[in-house]
C-alpha positions as a Markdown table, in Angstrom:
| # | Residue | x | y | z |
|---|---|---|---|---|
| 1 | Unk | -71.0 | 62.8 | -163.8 |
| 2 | Unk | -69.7 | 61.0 | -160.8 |
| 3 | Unk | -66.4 | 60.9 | -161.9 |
| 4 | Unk | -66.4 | 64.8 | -161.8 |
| 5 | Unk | -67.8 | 65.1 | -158.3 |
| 6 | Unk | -65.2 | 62.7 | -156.9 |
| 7 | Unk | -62.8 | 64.7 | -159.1 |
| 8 | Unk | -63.7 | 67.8 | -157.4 |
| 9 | Unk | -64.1 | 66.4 | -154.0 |
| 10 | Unk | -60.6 | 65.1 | -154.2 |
| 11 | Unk | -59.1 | 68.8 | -155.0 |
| 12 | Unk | -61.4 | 70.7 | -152.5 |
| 13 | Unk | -59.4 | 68.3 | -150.2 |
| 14 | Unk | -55.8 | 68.3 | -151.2 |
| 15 | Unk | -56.7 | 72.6 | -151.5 |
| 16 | Unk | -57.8 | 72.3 | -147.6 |
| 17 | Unk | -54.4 | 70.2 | -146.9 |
| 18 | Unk | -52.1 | 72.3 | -148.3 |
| 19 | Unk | -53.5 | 75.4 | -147.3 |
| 20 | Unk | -54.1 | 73.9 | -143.3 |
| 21 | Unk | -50.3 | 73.0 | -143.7 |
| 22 | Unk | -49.4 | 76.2 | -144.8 |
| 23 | Unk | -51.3 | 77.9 | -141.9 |
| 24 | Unk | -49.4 | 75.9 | -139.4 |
| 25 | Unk | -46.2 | 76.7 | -140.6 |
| 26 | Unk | -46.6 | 80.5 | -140.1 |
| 27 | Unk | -48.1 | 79.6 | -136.6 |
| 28 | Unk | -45.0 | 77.5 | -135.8 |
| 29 | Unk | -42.8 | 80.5 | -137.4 |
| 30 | Unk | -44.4 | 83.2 | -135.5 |
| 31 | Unk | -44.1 | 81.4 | -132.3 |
| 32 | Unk | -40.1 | 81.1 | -133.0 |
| 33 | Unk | -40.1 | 84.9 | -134.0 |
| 34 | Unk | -41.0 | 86.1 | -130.6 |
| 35 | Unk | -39.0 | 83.7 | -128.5 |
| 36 | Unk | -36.0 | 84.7 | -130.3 |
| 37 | Unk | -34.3 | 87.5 | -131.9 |
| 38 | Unk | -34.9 | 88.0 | -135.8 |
| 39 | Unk | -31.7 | 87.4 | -136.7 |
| 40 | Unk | -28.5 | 85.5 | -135.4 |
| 41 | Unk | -26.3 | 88.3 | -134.1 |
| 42 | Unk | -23.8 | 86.1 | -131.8 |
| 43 | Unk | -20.3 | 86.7 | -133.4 |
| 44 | Unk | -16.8 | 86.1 | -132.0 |
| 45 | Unk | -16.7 | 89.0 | -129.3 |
| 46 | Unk | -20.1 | 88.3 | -128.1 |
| 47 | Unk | -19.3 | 84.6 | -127.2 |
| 48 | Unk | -16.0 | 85.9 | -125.7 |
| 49 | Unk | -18.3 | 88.6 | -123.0 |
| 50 | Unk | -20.6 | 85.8 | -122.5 |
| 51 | Unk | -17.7 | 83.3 | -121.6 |
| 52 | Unk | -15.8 | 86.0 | -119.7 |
| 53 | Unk | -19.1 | 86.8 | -118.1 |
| 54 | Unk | -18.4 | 84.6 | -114.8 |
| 55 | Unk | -14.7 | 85.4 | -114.4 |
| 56 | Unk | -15.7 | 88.6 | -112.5 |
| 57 | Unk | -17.5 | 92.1 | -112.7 |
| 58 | Unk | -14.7 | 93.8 | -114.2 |
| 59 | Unk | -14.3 | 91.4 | -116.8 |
| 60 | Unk | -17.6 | 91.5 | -117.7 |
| 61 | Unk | -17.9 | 95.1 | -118.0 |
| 62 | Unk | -14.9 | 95.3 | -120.1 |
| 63 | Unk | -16.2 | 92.5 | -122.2 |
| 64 | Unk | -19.5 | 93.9 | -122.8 |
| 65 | Unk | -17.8 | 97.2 | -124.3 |
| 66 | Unk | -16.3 | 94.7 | -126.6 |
| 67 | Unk | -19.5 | 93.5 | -128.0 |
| 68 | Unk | -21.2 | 96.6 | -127.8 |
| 69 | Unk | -18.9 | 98.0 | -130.8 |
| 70 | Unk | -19.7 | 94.6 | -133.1 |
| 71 | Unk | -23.4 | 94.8 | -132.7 |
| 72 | Unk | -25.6 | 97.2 | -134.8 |
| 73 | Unk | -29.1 | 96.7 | -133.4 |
| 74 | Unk | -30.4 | 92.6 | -134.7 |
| 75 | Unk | -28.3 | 93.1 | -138.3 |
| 76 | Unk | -26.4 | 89.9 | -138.9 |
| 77 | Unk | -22.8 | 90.7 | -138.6 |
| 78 | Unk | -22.1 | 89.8 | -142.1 |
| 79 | Unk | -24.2 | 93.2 | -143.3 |
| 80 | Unk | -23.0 | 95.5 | -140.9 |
| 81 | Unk | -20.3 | 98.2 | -142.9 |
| 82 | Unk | -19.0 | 100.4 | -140.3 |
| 83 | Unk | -17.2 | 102.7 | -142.7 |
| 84 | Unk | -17.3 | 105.0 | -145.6 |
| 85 | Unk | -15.5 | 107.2 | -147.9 |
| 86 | Unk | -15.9 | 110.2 | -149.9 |
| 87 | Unk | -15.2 | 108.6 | -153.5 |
| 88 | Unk | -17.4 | 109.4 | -155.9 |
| 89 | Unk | -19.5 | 106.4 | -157.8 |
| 90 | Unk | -20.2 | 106.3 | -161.2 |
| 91 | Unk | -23.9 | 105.5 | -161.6 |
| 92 | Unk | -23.4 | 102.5 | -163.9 |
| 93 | Unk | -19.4 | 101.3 | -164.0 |
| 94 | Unk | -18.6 | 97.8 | -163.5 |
| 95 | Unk | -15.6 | 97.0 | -161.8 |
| 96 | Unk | -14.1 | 95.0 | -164.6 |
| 97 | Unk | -14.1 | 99.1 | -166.1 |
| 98 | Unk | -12.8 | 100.4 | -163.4 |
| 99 | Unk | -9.7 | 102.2 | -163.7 |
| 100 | Unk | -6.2 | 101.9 | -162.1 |
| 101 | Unk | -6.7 | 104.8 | -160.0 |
| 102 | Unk | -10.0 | 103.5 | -158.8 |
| 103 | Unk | -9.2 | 100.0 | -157.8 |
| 104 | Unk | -6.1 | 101.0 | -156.2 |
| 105 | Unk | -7.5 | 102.6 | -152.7 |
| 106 | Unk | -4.6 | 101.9 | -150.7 |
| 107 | Unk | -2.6 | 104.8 | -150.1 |
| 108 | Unk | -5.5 | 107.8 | -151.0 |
| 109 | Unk | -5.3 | 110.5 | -149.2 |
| 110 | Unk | -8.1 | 113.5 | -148.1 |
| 111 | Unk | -7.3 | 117.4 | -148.9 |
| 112 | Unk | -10.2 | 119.3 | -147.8 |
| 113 | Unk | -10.1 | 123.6 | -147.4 |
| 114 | Unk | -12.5 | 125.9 | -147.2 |
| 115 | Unk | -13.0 | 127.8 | -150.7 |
| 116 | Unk | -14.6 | 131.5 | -151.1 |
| 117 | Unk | -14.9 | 132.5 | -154.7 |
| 118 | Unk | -12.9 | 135.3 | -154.1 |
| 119 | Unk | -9.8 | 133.1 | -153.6 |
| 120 | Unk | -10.8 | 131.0 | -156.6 |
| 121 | Unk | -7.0 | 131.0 | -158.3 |
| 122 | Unk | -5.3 | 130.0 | -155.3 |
| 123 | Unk | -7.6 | 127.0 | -155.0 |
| 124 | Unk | -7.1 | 126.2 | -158.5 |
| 125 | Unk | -3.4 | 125.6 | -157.7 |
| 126 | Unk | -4.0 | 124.0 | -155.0 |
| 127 | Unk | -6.5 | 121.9 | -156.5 |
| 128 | Unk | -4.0 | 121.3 | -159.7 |
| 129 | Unk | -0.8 | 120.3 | -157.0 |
| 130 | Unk | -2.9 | 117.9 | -155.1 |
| 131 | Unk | -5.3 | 116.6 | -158.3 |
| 132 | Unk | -2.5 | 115.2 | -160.1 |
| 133 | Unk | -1.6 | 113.2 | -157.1 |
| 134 | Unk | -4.4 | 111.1 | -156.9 |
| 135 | Unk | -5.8 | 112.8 | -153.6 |
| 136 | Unk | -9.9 | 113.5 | -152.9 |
| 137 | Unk | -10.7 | 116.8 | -152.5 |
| 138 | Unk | -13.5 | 118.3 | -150.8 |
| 139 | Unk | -14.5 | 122.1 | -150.8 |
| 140 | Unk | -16.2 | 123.9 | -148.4 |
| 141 | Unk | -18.2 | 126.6 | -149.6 |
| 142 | Unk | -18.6 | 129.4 | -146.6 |
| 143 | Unk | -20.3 | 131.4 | -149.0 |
| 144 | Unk | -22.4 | 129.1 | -150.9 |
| 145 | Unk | -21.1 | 129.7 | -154.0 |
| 146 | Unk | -20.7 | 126.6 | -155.6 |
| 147 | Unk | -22.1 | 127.0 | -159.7 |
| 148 | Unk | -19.2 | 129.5 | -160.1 |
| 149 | Unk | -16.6 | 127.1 | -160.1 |
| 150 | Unk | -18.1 | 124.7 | -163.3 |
| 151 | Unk | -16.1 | 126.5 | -165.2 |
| 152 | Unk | -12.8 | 124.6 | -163.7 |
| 153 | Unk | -11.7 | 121.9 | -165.6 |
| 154 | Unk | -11.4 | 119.6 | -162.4 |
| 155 | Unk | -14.7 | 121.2 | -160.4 |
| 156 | Unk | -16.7 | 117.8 | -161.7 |
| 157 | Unk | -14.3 | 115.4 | -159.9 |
| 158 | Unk | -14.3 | 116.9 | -156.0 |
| 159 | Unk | -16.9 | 116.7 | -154.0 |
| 160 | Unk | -18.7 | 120.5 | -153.0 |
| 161 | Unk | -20.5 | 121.1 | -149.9 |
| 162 | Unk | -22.2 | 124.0 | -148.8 |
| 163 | Unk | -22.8 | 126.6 | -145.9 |
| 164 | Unk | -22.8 | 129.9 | -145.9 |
| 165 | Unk | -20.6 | 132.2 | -143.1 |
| 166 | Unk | -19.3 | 128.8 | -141.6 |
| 167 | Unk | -15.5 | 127.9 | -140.8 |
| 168 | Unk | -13.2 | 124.6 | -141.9 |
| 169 | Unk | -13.7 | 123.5 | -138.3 |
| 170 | Unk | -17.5 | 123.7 | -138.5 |
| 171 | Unk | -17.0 | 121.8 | -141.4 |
| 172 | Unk | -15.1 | 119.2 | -140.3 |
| 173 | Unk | -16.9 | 118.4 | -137.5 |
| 174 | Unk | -19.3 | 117.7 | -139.2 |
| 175 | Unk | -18.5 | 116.0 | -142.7 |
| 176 | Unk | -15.0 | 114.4 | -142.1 |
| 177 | Unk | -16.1 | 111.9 | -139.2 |
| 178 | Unk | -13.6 | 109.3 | -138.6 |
| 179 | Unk | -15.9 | 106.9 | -139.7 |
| 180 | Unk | -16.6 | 108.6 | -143.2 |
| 181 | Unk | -12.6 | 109.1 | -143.9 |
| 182 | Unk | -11.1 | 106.2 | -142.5 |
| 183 | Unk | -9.6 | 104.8 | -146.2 |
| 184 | Unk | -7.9 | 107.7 | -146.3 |
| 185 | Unk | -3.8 | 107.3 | -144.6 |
| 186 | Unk | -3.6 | 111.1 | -144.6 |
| 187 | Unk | -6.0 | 114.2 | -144.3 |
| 188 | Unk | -4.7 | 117.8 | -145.1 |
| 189 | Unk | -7.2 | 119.9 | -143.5 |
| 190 | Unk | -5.7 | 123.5 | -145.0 |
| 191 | Unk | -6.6 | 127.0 | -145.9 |
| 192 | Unk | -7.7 | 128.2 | -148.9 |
| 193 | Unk | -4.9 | 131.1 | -149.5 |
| 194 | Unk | -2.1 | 128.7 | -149.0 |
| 195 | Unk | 0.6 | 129.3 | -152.2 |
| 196 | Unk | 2.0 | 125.9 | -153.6 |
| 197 | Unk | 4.3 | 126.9 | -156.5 |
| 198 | Unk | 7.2 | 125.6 | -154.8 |
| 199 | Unk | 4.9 | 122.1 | -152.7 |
| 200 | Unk | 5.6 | 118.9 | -154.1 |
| 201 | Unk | 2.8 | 116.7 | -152.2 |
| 202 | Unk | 4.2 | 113.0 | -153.0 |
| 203 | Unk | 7.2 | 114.6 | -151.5 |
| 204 | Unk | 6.0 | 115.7 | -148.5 |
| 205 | Unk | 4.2 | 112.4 | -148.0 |
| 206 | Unk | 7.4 | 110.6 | -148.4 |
| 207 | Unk | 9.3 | 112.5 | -145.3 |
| 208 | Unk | 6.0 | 112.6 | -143.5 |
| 209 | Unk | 6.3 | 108.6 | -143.4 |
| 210 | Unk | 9.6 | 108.2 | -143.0 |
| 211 | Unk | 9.8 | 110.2 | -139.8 |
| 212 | Unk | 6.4 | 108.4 | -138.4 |
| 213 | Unk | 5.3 | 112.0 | -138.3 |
| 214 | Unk | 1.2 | 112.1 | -136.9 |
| 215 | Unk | 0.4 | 115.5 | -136.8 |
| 216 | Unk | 2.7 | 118.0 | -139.4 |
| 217 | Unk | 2.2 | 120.8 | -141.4 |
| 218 | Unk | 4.9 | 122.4 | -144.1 |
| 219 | Unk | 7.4 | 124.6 | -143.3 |
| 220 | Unk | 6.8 | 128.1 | -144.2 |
| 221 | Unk | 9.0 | 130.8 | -146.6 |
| 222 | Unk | 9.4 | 133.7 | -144.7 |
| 223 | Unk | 9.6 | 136.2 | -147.9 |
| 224 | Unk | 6.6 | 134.3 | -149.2 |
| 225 | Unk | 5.0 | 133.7 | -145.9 |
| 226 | Unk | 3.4 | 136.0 | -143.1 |
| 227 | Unk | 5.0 | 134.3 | -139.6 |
| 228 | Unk | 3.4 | 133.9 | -136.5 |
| 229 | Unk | 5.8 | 131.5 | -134.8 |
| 230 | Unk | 9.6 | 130.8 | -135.4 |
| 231 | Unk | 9.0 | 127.3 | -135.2 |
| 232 | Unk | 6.7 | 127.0 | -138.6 |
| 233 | Unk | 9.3 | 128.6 | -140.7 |
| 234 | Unk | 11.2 | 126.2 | -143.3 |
| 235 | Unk | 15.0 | 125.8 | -142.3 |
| 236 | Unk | 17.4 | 125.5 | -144.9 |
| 237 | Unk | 19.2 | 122.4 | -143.8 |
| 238 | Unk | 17.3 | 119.0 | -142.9 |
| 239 | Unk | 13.9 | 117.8 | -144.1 |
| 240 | Unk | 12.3 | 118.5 | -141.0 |
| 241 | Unk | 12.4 | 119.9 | -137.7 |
| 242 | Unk | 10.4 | 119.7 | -133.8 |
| 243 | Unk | 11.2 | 122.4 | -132.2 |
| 244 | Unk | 13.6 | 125.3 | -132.5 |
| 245 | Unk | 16.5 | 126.8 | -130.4 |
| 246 | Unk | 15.8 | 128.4 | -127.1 |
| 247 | Unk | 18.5 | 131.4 | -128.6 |
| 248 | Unk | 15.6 | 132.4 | -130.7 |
| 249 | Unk | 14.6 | 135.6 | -128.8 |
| 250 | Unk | 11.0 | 134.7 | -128.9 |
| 251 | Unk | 11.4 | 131.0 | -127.3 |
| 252 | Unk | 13.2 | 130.4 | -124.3 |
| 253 | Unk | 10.9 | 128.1 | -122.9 |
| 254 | Unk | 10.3 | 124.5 | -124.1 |
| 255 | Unk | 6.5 | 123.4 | -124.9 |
| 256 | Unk | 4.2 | 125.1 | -127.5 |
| 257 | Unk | 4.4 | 126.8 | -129.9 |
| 258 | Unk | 8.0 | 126.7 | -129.3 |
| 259 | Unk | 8.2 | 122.3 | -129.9 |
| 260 | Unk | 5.9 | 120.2 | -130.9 |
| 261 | Unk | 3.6 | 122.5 | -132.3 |
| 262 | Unk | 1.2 | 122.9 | -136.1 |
| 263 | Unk | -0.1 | 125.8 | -137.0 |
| 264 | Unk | -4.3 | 125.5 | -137.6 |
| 265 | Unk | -3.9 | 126.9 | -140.9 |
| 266 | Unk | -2.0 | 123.8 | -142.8 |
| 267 | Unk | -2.4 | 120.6 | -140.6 |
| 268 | Unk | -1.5 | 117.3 | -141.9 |
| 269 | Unk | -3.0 | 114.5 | -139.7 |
| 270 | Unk | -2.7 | 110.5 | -139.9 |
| 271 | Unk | -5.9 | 108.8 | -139.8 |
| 272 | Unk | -5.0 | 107.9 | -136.3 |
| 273 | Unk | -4.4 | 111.7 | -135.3 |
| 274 | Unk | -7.3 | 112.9 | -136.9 |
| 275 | Unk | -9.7 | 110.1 | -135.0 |
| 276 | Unk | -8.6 | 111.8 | -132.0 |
| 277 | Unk | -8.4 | 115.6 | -133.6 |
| 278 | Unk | -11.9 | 115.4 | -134.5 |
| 279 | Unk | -13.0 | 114.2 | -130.9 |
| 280 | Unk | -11.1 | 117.8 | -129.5 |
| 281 | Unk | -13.2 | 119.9 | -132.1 |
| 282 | Unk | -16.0 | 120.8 | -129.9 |
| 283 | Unk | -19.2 | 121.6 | -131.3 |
| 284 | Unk | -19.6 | 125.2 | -131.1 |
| 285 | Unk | -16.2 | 125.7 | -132.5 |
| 286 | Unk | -15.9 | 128.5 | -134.6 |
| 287 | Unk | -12.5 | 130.1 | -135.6 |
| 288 | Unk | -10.4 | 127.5 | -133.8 |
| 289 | Unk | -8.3 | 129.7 | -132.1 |
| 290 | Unk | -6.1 | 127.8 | -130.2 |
| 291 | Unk | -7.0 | 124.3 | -130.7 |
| 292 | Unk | -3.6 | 124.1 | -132.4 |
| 293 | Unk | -2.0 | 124.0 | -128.8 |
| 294 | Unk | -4.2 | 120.9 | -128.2 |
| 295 | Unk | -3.3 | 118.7 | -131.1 |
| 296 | Unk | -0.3 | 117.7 | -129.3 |
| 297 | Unk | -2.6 | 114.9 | -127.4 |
| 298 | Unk | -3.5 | 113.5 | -130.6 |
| 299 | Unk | 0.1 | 112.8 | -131.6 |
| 300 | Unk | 0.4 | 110.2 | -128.9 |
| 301 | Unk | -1.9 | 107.5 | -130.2 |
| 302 | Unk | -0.8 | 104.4 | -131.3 |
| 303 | Unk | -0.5 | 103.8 | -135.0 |
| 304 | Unk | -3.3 | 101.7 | -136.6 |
């Protein structure tokens, strides 16, 4: 019987050790919690501003926009994913499944165009053209129609987003962020009425890169095509042209839309461009008219 109360004595009093330890080790832990930040945020930039910090209030004003991109509240820096992309995920693949066109990411590019089901054939060839290239696709549904196009064998495999009575611009603002599309070396942001039978989009891509082109757009048939300016119609000789002759009778001035000019209808933009298109689109934006004549300032960045 004595052996049992000294038995039970003894484990009443390693319980209370453990348990006093225990209590002390969340006092000391909650203590370090509010002198310091939850987690260790400090990464190479930060150090830099808080070295640079004494050199001078311009430096330090400089240095502290530096650091102000690489911190997301207290995350760690090694959780912080600044960018997206608009490729669908299959809910259980492995990537030892994947396939080639999946693990290969490098040069994807974005088409994304309004769709109304009343122009659902010519988005079916343009979907066809681009499809078989390996592009994304996005369509915009203006008039929230989005069921009636199941029935296309590729309708699974873009991604539908919809709003009724609202523009590509309206759109865009809002669902092609730079931040969202940045994987993506090329965006086509494009009508829906545009005809194709006679587009070869690998092609394109090819001159588009070889002339370091930012902001294009293809040229235009002018039997197929209705033409608003000289300068978008397809010449006959060279791949590609800037500007065209002050003879034309409808540009004897240099500037837009005369040189350097896209029409709004067919834009192709680098990702470079379009991070400094979308920050032109303003948010009211509707139609777009005349935003074209801005997207010369967006050809000027630097390439990434």
């Amino acid at each position: 019987m004595r052996l049992r109360l000294r038995l039970l004595v003894l484990c009443l009093m390693i319980i209370l050790f453990v348990v006093y330890n225990m209590a002390s080790y969340q006092r000391r832990q909650t203590v370090l919690d509010e002198d310091a930040p939850p987690f260790d945020t400090m990464m190479g930039s930060d150090r830099a501003a808080v070295k640079a910090s004494g050199t001078g209030r311009a430096t330090a004003k400089v240095s502290h926009g530096a650091a102000s991109t690489a911190r997301v509240g207290f995350l760690p820096h090694g959780i912080v994913e600044p960018y997206s992309d608009m490729e669908l995920k299959p809910l259980w693949l492995t990537r030892s499944v994947q396939s080639p066109q999946e693990s290969n990411q490098k040069d994807r590019c974005l088409i994304a165009i309004p769709a109304g089901i009343n122009q659902k054939k010519s988005v079916d060839a343009l979907m066809k053209k681009f499809l078989a290239e390996n592009f994304t696709a996005i369509l915009f549904h203006y008039d929230g129609k989005v069921n009636e196009w199941n029935d296309l064998p590729w309708s699974k495999s873009v991604i539908h987003i919809a709003a009724s009575n609202q523009t590509k611009w309206w759109f865009a603002k809002r669902f092609l962020h730079p931040a969202v599309v940045s994987m993506y070396k090329y965006i086509f942001l494009w009508d829906e009425d545009l005809e194709v039978d006679n587009f070869n989009p690998r092609r394109y891509l090819n001159i588009v890169k070889s002339e370091r082109l930012e902001i294009s757009q293809p040229g235009l048939d002018p039997k197929l095509s209705e033409i608003h300016h000289p300068i978008t119609v397809r010449k006959k000789t060279g791949s590609f042209h800037r500007r065209v002759s002050r003879a034309n009778k409808d540009c004897s001035r240099e500037g837009p839309p005369c040189s350097g000019w896209v029409e709004g209808m067919a834009p192709v933009f680098s990702k470079s461009a379009w991070q400094c298109a979308w920050h032109l689109i303003q948010n009211d934006l509707v139609h777009g008219w005349g935003i074209d004549y801005k997207f010369g300032y967006c050809a000027q960045v630097l390439y990434w």
